[in-house]
C-alpha positions as CSV (number, residue, x, y, z in Angstrom):
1,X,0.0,0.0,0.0
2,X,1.3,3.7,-0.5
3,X,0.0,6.9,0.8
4,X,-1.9,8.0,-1.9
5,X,0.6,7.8,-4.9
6,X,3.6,8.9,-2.3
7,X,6.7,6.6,-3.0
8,X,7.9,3.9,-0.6
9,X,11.5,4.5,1.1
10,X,13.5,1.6,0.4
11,X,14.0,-0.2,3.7
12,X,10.6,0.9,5.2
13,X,9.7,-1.5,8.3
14,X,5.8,-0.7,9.2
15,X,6.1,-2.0,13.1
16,X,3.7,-4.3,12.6
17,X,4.9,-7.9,13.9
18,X,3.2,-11.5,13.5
19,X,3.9,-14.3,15.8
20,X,4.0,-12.5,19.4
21,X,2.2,-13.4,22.3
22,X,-1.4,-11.8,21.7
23,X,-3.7,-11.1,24.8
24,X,-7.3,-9.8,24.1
25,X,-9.4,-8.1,27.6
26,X,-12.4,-6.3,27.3
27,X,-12.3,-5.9,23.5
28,X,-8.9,-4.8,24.0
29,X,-6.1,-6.8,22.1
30,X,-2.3,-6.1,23.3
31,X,0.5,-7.7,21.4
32,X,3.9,-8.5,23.3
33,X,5.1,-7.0,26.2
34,X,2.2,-4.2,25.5
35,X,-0.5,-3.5,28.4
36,X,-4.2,-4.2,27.9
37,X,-6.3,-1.7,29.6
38,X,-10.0,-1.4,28.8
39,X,-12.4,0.9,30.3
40,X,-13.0,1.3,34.0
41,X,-16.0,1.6,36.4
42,X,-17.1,4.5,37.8
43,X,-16.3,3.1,41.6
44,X,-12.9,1.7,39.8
45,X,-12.2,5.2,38.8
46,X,-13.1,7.0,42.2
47,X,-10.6,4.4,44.1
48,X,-7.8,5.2,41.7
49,X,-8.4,8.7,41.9
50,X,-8.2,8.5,45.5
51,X,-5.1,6.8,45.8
52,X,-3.7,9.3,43.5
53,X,-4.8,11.8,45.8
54,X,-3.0,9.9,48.7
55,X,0.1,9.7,46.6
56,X,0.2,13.4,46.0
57,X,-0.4,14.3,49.8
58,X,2.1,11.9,50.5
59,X,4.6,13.7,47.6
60,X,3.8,16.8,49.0
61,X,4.9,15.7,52.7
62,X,7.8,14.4,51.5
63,X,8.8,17.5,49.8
64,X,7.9,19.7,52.4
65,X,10.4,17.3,54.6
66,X,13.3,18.0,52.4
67,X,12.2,21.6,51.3
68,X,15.7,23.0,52.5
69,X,17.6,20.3,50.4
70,X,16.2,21.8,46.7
71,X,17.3,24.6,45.0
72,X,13.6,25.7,44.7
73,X,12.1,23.9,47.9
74,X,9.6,26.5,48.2
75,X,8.4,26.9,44.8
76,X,8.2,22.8,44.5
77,X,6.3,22.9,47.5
78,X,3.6,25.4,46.0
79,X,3.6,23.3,43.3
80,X,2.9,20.5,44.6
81,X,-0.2,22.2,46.7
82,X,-1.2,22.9,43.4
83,X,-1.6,19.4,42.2
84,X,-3.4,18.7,45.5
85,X,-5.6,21.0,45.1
86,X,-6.2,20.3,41.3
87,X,-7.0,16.7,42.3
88,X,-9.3,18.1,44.8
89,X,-11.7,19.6,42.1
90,X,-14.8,17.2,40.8
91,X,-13.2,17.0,37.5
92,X,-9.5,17.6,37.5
93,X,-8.1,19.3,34.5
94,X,-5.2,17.1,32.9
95,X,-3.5,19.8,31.4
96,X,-2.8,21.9,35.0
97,X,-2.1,18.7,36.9
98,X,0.8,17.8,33.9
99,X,1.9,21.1,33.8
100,X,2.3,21.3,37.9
101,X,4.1,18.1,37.7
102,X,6.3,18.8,35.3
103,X,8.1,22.2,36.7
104,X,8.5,19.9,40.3
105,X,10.2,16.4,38.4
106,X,13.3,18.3,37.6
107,X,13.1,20.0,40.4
108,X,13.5,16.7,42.6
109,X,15.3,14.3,40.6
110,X,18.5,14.3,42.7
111,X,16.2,12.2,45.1
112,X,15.8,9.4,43.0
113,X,12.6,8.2,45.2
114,X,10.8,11.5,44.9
115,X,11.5,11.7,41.6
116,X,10.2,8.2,40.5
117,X,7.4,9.2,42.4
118,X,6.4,11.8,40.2
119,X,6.7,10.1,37.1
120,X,4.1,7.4,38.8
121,X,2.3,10.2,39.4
122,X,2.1,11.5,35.8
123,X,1.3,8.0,34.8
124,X,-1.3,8.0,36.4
125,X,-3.0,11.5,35.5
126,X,-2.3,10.6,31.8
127,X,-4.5,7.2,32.6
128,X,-7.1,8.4,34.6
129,X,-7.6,12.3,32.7
C-alpha cells in the first residue's frame, strides 16, 4: 500500500509484527510485552483517583520534609499544593495537573525516590484524565 501515490523508502519496516504473544481483555487486544487496559468503572475510577490523591499528599509531605535540600524547595512545594488542590476539584483538569508536575520532576530528581514518584504520578494522570 502507498500513501496516496507517495513513493515507498527503500527499507521501510511498518512496526507491525506477527507471531507474538497476543492477549485480548475487554475488547482490548495487546501484542507482546504491551498492556491491555479497557475501560474502567465509575467506583474503579473513584478508588484510583483517591489513591492518586494519597500519593500526592504523601509527595507533598515528602517534599515539604526535604524543602531545605532543593534549590527551589519553596516553589516545589507550592507546586505541589497545586496538584493537590487540582486533584481536589470534581473534574481535574489534565492539562494543570501535567503542567504542575512537570516544573516539580526536575526540580527533585537528585532524590531518586521523589523523583520516581512523580513520574508514577504522571502516569497516572495521563491514565485516569
Amino acid at each position: 500500500m502507498s500513501d496516496h501515490g507517495a513513493p515507498r523508502e527503500a527499507g521501510h519496516v511498518s512496526g507491525i509484527q506477527a507471531g507474538r504473544d497476543v492477549r485480548i481483555e475487554q475488547s482490548m487486544v495487546a501484542l507482546g510485552h504491551a498492556t491491555v487496559s479497557g475501560t474502567q468503572t465509575s467506583a474503579q475510577h473513584a478508588q484510583a483517583v483517591t489513591e492518586l490523591r494519597n500519593a500526592v499528599g504523601l509527595l507533598l509531605d515528602e517534599i515539604r520534609r526535604n524543602e531545605e535540600h532543593y534549590e527551589d524547595g519553596a516553589e516545589l512545594v507550592e507546586a505541589a499544593e497545586q496538584v493537590q488542590a487540582e486533584l481536589a476539584r470534581d473534574e481535574p483538569r489534565r492539562n494543570i495537573l501535567l503542567r504542575w508536575l512537570g516544573f516539580i520532576a526536575p526540580g527533585v530528581h537528585a532524590t531518586a525516590g521523589i523523583a520516581a514518584d512523580v513520574t508514577t504520578i504522571q502516569e497516572s494522570v495521563n491514565a485516569l484524565f
